[in-house]
Wavefront OBJ file of the C-alpha trace (Angstrom):
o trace
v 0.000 0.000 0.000
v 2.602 2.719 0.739
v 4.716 1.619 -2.830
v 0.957 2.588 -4.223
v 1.048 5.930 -2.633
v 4.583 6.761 -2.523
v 4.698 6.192 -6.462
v 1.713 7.852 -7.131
v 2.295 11.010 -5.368
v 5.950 10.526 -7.084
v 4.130 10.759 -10.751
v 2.433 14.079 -9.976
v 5.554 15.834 -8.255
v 6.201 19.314 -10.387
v 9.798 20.813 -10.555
v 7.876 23.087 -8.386
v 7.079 21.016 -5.532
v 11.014 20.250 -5.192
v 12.018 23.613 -5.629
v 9.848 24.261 -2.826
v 10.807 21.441 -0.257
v 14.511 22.502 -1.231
v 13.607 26.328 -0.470
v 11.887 25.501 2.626
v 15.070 23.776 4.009
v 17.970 26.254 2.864
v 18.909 24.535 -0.676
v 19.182 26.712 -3.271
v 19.305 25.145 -6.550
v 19.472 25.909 -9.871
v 17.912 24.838 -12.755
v 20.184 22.540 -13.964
v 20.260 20.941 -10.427
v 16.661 20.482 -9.758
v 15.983 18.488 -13.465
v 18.857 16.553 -12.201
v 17.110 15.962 -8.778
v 13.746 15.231 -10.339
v 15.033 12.894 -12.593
v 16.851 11.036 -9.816
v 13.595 10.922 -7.641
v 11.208 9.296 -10.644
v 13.658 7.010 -12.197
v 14.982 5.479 -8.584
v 12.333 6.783 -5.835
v 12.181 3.196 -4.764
v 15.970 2.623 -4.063
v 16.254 6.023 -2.346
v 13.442 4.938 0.055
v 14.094 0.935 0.074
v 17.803 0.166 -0.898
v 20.933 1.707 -1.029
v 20.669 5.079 -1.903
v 24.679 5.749 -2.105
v 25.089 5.128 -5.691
v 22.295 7.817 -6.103
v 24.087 10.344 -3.631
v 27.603 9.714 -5.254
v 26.426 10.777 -8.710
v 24.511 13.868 -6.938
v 27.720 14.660 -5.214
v 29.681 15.028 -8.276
v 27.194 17.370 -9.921
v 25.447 19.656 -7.132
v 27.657 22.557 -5.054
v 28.739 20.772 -2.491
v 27.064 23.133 0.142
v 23.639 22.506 -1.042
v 25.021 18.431 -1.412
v 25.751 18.183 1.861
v 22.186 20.046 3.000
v 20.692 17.254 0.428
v 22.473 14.351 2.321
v 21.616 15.650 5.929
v 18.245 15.947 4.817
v 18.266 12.790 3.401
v 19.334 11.029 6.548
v 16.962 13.362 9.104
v 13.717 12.017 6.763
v 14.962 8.368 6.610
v 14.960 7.973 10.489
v 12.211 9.933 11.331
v 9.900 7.942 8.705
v 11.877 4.426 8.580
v 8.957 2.655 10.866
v 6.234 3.519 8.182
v 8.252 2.018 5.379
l 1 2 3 4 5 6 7 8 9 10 11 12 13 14 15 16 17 18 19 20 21 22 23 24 25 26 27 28 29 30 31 32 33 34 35 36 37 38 39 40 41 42 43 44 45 46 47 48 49 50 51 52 53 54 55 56 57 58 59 60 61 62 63 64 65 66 67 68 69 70 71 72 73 74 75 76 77 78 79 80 81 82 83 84 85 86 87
């Protein structure tokens, strides 16, 4: 049941709705940055949340400012506890 939800609320998420998580916790990213984010989250949503992200994280590492990387990661890791029980 949460795969169903987390996957559909995944298809509906708008550049927009990142930009405006990322805002809301001191990322700033640019444009280039957030298409790279989105695509990350709908092509491998289910290994972020399930499996091992670091893979994922290496290749964002590599590409995002490393300030706003690092803000990404922490984030990352602060969501994953707090939610780990309902997943």
């Amino acid at each position: 049941m949460n795969e169903f939800l987390i996957k559909n609320y995944i298809s509906r998420l708008t550049q927009d709705d990142i930009n405006g998580f990322a805002k809301k916790h001191g990322i700033d990213l640019n444009e280039d940055e957030l298409k790279l984010i989105e695509q990350h989250i709908r092509k491998d949503w289910h290994t972020i949340i399930y499996g091992n992200p670091r893979p994922i994280l290496d290749n964002l590492k590599t590409k995002l400012k490393n300030n706003e990387y690092q803000k990404i990661e922490n984030l990352y890791v602060e969501f994953k506890n707090k939610y780990k029980n309902y997943l």
